[in-house]
N, C-alpha and C positions, 0 to 999 in steps of 0.2 A: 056808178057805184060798184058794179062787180069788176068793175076794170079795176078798183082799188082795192077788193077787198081779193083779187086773182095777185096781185102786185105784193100784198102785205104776206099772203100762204109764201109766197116764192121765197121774200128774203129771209122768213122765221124759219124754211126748211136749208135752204143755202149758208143761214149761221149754224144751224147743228149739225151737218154734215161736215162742215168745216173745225167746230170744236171736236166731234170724234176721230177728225184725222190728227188734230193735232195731238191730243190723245194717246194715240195709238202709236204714235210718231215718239213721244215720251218714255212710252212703258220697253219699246227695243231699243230703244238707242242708250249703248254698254257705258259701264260708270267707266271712267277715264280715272287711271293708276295714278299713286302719290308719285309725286317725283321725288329723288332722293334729299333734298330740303327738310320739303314735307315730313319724311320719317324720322329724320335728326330731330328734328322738334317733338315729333309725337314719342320719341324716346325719352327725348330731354325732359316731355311734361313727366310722362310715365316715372319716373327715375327720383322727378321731385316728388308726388306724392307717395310715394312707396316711404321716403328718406322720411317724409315729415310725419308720415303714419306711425316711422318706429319711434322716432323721437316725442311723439306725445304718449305711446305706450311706452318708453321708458320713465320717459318724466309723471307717467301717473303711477307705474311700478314706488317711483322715490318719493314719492308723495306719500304712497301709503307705507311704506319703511318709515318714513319719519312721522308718523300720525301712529304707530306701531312701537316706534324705541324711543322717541324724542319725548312724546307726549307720556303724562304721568301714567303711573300703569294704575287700573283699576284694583282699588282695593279689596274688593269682593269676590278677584279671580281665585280658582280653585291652586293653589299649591299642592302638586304630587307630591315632592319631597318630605314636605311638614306631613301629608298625609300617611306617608309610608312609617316613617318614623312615629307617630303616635301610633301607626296598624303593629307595629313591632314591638314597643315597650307599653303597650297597655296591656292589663291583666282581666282575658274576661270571665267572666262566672266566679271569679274568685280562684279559676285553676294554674295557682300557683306550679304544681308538678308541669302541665301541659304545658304553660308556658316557658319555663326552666328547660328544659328537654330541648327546647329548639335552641339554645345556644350552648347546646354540648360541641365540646373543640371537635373540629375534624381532624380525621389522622390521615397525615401526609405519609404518603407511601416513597420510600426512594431506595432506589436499583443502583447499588454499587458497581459502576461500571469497570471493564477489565483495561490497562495501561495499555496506551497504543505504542507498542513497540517500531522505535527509529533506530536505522541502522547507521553507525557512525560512518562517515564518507570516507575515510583511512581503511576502511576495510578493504571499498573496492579495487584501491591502487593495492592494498596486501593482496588481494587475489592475480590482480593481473602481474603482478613482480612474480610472484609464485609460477604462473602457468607460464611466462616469457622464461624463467632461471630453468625450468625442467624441460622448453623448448628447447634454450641454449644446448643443455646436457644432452638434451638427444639426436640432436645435429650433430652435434661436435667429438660426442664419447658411441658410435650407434651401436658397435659389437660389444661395447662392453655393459650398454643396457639391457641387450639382449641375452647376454651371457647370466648378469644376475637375476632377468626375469626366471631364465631358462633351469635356474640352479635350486629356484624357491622349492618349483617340483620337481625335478628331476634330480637323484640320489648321484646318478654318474657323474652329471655336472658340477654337482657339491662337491664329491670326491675330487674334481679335475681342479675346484677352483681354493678349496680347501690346502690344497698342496702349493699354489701359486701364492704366497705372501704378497708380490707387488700389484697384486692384485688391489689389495685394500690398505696400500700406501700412495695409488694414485689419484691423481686429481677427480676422476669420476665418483670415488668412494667417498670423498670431501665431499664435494658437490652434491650427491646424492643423502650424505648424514646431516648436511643444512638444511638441506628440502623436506626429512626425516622433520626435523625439529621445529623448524617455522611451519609447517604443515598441521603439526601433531598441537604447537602451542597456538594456532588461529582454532581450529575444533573447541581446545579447553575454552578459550576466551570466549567462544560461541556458548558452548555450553554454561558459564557463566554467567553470561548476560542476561539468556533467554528464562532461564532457571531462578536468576537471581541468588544463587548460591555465594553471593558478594568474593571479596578480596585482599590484598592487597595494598593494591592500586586499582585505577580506572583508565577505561581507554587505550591510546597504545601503549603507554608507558606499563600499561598490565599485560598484554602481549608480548610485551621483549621479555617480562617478567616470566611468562609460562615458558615463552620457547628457548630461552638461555636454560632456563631451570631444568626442562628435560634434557638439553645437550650434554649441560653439565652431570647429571647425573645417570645418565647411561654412558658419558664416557668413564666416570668412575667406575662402572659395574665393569665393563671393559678391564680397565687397568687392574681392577680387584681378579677379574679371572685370569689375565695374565698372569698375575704373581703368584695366585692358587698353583697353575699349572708350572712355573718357577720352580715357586717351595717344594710341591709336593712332585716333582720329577713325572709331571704328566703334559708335557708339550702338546705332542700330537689329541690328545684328547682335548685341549682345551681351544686346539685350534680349529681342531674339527667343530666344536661349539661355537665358536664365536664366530664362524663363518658362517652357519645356520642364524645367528644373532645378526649379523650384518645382513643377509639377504630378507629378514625378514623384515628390519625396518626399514628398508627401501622397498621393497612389495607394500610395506601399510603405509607408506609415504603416497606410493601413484595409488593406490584404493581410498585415500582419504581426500584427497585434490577432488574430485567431483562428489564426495559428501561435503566437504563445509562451503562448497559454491553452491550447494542447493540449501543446505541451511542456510546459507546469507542471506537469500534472498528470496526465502520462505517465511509464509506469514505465522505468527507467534504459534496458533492452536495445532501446526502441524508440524513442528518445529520437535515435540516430543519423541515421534515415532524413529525420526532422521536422528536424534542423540543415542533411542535404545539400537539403531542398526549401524549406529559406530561403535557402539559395546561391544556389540556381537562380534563386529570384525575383531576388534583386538582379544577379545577372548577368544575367537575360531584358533586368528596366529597365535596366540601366548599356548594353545593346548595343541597346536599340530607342530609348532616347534617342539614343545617337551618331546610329545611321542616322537617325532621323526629323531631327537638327541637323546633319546632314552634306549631307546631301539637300539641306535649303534653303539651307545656306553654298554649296554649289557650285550653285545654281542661279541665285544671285547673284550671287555674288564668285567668283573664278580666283585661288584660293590652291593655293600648294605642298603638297605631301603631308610635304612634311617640314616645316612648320610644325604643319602637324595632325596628326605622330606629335609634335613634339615639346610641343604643349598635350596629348596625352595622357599622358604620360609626367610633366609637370609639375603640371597641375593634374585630372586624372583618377585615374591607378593611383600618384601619388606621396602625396596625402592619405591612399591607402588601408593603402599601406603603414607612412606614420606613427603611424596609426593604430595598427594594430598592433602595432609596435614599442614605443609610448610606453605600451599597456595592458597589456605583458606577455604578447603571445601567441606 
């Protein structure tokens, strides 16, 4: 009997020593990795339920849109609109004034804006023909630019060139009394436009218009003091004058060429200052030629003052006025 009940201890402690080996044998032994199979698949599942997750949250999104627009809408919902509208034309307390008041007109306010000034594109080729024709002349004619710059101020020079007539029958004199004109008539037409002082004409066809007009009538004043000095047996004085006349509108020829290149291309609101400081130029010349020909007339000759208010009045401030007059200013 104890031999079997020594027999029965052995094998019930030899099975549990052998289930906590296996056991233990279990719990270290490492999980073994997917093989690349494996993870294809476990993507492939992954990938369908994500897909099938959206498509039944879409399809319940369209579900309720169509239980939402499809379906009859409930008559009992609140209408803002209807509401605003009766909050707006009902009248409470009886306060007719209160309510009237709120549908006084409102006053629109508006700001008359200032015209944006565009420059016509014939300008800028008129500038550049201008500054190439006055390059031409001073390449080509150099001592005798220099000679009329040199004569404006200087009294000897005048005397030197006052005596030389082929002076101002040569091509330089030409070339310099167009530059004079197309110079003097781009200014007016600037001033014109910016000013709105109208015309004419318009454009360039108003340009040939200003600058023939002043050619033509300063060579008349020309020809008119030729003949004075003719008639009245005064050459030498009258040449001495018109050569101070010729030097000076070629000095306000090269002093106006960088005033209407910066008006051109100057904006409207400062376009003012640049028209009164081309006044000034032509009125500095128009009073430093008097005095500089008044000077020599009376160091010469003993003429009346009222001879010499009345050549200015005729052939000085009366051209300028025609001028004027005849371009529409």
């Amino acid at each position: 009997m104890i031999k079997y009940l020594f027999l029965f201890v052995f094998c019930f402690l030899s099975l549990g020593i052998y289930a906590q080996n296996d056991g233990t044998q279990n719990e270290i032994e490492p999980v073994k990795p997917l093989t690349y199979r494996e993870r294809l698949d476990s993507i492939r599942v992954a990938n369908a339920l994500e897909k099938k997750r959206i498509d039944d949250s879409v399809k319940h999104v369209q579900d309720s849109l169509q239980m939402q627009w499809v379906k009859m809408p409930d008559a009992n919902r609140p209408n803002l609109f209807l509401d605003s509208l009766k909050d707006l034309y009902t009248v409470k307390n009886g306060d007719f004034f209160t309510w009237h008041n709120q549908f006084k007109d409102t006053i629109e306010h508006f700001k008359a804006g200032a015209p944006k000034h565009d420059r016509d594109n014939w300008i800028m080729g008129v500038i550049i023909a201008l500054l190439l024709f006055f390059a031409v002349i001073r390449v080509s004619y150099p001592n005798e630019i220099m000679v009329m710059i040199q004569g404006f101020f200087n009294n000897r020079v005048l005397t030197q060139i006052s005596k030389e007539e082929n002076l101002f029958n040569s091509w330089p004199f030409i070339f310099l009394y167009l530059l004079f004109g197309f110079t003097i008539g781009l200014f007016l037409y600037l001033v014109s436009t910016f000013t709105q002082l109208g015309g004419i004409a318009e454009g360039f066809n108003l340009y040939l218009i200003f600058s023939l007009s002043i050619l033509v009538l300063f060579t008349l004043k020309i020809v008119t003091l030729r003949f004075i000095g003719f008639l009245f047996d005064v050459p030498r004085l009258v040449r001495e004058y018109v050569s101070i006349l010729y030097l000076s509108y070629f000095n306000t020829a090269l002093m106006f060429l960088p005033v209407v290149i910066i008006m051109a291309f100057s904006p409207k609101n400062s376009v003012g200052s640049f028209i009164i400081f081309g006044v000034l130029i032509l009125a500095i010349i128009f009073f430093a030629q008097f005095l500089r020909a008044g000077t020599s007339i009376f160091k010469t000759y003993s003429l009346s003052k009222f001879y010499l208010f009345l050549y200015l009045c005729t052939l000085e401030i009366g051209p300028i006025l025609i001028l004027v007059k005849v371009l529409g200013f």
